[in-house]
N, C-alpha and C positions, 0 to 999 in steps of 0.2 A: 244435727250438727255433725259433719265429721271432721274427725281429729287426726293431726296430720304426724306422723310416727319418727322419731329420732333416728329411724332408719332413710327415711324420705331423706333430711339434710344431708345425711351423710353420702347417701347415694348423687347428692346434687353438687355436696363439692368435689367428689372423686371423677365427677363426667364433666366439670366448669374445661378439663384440658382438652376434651372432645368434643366441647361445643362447635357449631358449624359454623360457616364465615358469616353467615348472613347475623348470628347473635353477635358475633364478634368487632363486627363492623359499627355497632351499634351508636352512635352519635349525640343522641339524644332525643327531645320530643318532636310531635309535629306541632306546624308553623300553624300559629291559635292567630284569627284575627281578631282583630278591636271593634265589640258593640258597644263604642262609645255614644254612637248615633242612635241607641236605640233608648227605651224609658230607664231615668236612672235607678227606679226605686221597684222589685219586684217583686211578686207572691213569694212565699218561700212553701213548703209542703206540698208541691205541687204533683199532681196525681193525673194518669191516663186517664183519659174520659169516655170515648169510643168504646162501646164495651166489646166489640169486636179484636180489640189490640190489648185492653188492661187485662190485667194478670196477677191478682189480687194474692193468690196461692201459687206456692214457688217450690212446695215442699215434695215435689218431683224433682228430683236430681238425674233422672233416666229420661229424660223429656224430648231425644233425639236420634239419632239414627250412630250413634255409637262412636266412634273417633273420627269417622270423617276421612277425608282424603288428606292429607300433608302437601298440598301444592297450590299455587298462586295462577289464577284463571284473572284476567285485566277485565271489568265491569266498566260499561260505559255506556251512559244513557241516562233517563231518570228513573232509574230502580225499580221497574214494575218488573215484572216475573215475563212480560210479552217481549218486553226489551232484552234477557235472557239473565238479567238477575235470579239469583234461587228465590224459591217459595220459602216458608216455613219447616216443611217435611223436611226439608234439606239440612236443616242444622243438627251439629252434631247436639248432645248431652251437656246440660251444666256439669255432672261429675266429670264426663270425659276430657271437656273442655277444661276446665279447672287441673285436671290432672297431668294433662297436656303442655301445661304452660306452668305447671309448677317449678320445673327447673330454671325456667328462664325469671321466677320471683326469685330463689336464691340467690341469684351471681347478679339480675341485671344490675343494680347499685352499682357495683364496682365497673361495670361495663359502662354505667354511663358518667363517672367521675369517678378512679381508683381511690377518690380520698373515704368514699362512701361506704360506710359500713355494711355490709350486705344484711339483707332481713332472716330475721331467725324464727325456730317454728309458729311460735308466738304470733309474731308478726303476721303471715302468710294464712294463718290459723283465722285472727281478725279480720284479713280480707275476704275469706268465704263467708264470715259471719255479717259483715259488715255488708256484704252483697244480699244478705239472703232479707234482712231486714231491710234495707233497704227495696229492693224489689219488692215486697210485702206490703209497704209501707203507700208506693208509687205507682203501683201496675205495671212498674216497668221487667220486661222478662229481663232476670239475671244474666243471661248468658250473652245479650246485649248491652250491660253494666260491664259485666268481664271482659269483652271484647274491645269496650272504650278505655278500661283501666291501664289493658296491656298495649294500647295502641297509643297512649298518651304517656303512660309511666314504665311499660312492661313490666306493672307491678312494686317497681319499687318502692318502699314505702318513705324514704328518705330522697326522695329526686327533688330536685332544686325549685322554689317557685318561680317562675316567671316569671317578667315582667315587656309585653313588647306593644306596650299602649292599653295592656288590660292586666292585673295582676292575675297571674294562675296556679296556685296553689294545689299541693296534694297529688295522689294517685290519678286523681282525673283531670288535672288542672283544671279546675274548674273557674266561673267567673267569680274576682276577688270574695274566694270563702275567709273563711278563719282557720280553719284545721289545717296543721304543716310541722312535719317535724324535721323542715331544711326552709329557713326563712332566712332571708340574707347571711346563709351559711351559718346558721346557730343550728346544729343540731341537734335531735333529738333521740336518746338510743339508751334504752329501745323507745319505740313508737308507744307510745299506751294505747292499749285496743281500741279505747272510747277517743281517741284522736284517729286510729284508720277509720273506724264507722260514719263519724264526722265527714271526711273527706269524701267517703263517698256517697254519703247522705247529701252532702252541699251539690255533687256532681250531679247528681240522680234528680230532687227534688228542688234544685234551684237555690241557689242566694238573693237579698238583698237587691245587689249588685247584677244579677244576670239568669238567663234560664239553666235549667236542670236536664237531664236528658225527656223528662215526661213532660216538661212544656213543651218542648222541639215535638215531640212525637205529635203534639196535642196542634203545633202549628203548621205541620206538615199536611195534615188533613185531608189524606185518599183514603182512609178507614182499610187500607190491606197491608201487605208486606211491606212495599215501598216506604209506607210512612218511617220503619225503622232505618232504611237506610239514607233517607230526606232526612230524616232526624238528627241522626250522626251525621250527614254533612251541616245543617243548622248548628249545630253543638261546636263544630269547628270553624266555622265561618263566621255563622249569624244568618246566614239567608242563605236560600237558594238561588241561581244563578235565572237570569230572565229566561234562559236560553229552556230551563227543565233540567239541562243535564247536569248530573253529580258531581264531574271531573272538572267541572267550567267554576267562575267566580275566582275569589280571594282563598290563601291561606293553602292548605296542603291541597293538591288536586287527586292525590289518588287514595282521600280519607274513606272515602264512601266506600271504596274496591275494597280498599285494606279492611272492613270492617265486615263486608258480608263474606269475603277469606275468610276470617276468623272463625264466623260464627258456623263454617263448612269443615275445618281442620286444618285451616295452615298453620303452620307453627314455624318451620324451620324453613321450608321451602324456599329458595329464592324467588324474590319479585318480580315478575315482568311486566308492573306500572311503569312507564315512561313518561307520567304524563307531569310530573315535578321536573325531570330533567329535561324533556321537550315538550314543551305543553304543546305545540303543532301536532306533533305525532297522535295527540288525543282529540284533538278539534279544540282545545279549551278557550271557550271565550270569560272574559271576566270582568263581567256585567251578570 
């Protein structure tokens, strides 16, 4: 476990006035489509299978090639490393990553609703905890837990649930869970730790209601790289696109991109996806 130091906040809200345009600009989540169409009743605990992809032991924090680069490179294709997606070599460190994006767990709240109480050490504390159990629990690698947290929440632990034909709750929005401490604007604050771990337990290993990120990895099924980044576009869609490619189908088109960035060192970088604002410019079909 590491603990995250009353010096860390401090330092995060003295730099909230130099954040860069790209936090700044922040709006809210990406566009979650509705697997209304799919089985409405699901496993729930749901665990990597592939032993080539599960990852049972997490308790490397150094697991990466160190902070990565800060810049946003446009992925497109079906996610294989031929297609010029990165390998696994390529990703940075759970600690680095985590520590990377910690500023942006302090302030985002207030970036994405100023009514939002922003999260405090506590808070921020239980989401590395909540990840690592998680991941333990799933086979799923944390560092791609933290990539979907901050790509759906940017960490906030109070972000609004959803609702746009599926409810999506929590740091991961995930499919109608239970854990939420901003439910039709009732909030919660602080978070109790065992409500963040919830959240991303429900994201990670599935609800009821819908898959987890280790079903998605489990249904993606090329047993290498790819499947994590098929995965995380399942996770935001519900399916892959007929076509293969990531950017194509329903729901955010440049979720896939934005997700193997992450797991490389973007952080602050401006985006050069264009494929939400022009989806021609990406080829996207959606089907």
């Amino acid at each position: 476990m590491v603990k995250l130091s009353v010096s860390s906040l401090v330092a995060g809200a003295a730099l909230v006035a130099a954040l860069p345009s790209y936090l700044t600009s922040l709006t809210g989540l990406s566009l979650r489509a509705s697997n209304s169409g799919q089985i409405a009743a699901r496993e729930i605990g749901g665990k990597v299978t592939n032993k080539n992809l599960a990852r049972f032991d997490n308790s490397n924090i150094e697991d990466g090639v160190g902070n990565g680069t800060d810049w946003y490179h446009l992925y497109l294709g079906n996610g294989s490393v031929a297609a010029g997606w990165p390998s696994k070599d390529k990703w940075v460190s759970f600690e680095d990553m985590f520590n990377n994006y910690k500023l942006q767990m302090y302030v985002a709240c207030q970036y994405l609703n100023w009514r939002l109480p922003n999260n405090d050490i506590a808070e921020v504390q239980a989401i590395w905890d909540g990840i690592q159990v998680a991941a333990d629990a799933t086979g799923v690698d944390h560092r791609l837990i933290l990539a979907v947290i901050m790509q759906e929440s940017h960490g906030c632990v109070r972000v609004n649930t959803t609702d746009l034909g599926v409810r999506n709750p929590g740091v991961m929005q995930n499919h109608n869970g239970k854990a939420s401490c901003n439910d039709n604007n009732k909030l919660t604050t602080p978070c109790p730790s065992k409500t963040i771990h919830e959240m991303i337990r429900e994201g990670t290993a599935g609800t009821t209601s819908g898959d987890g990120l280790a079903h998605c990895i489990n249904l993606s099924g090329n047993g290498d790289v790819s499947d994590y980044y098929r995965a995380a576009r399942i996770y935001n869609s519900g399916s892959i696109s007929k076509t293969g490619n990531l950017q194509s189908n329903i729901a955010t088109h440049c979720y896939a991109s934005d997700i193997a960035n992450r797991l490389t060192g973007w952080v602050y970088a401006p985006s050069t996806c264009t494929c939400d604002d022009d989806p021609k410019s990406c080829g996207v079909a959606t089907n």
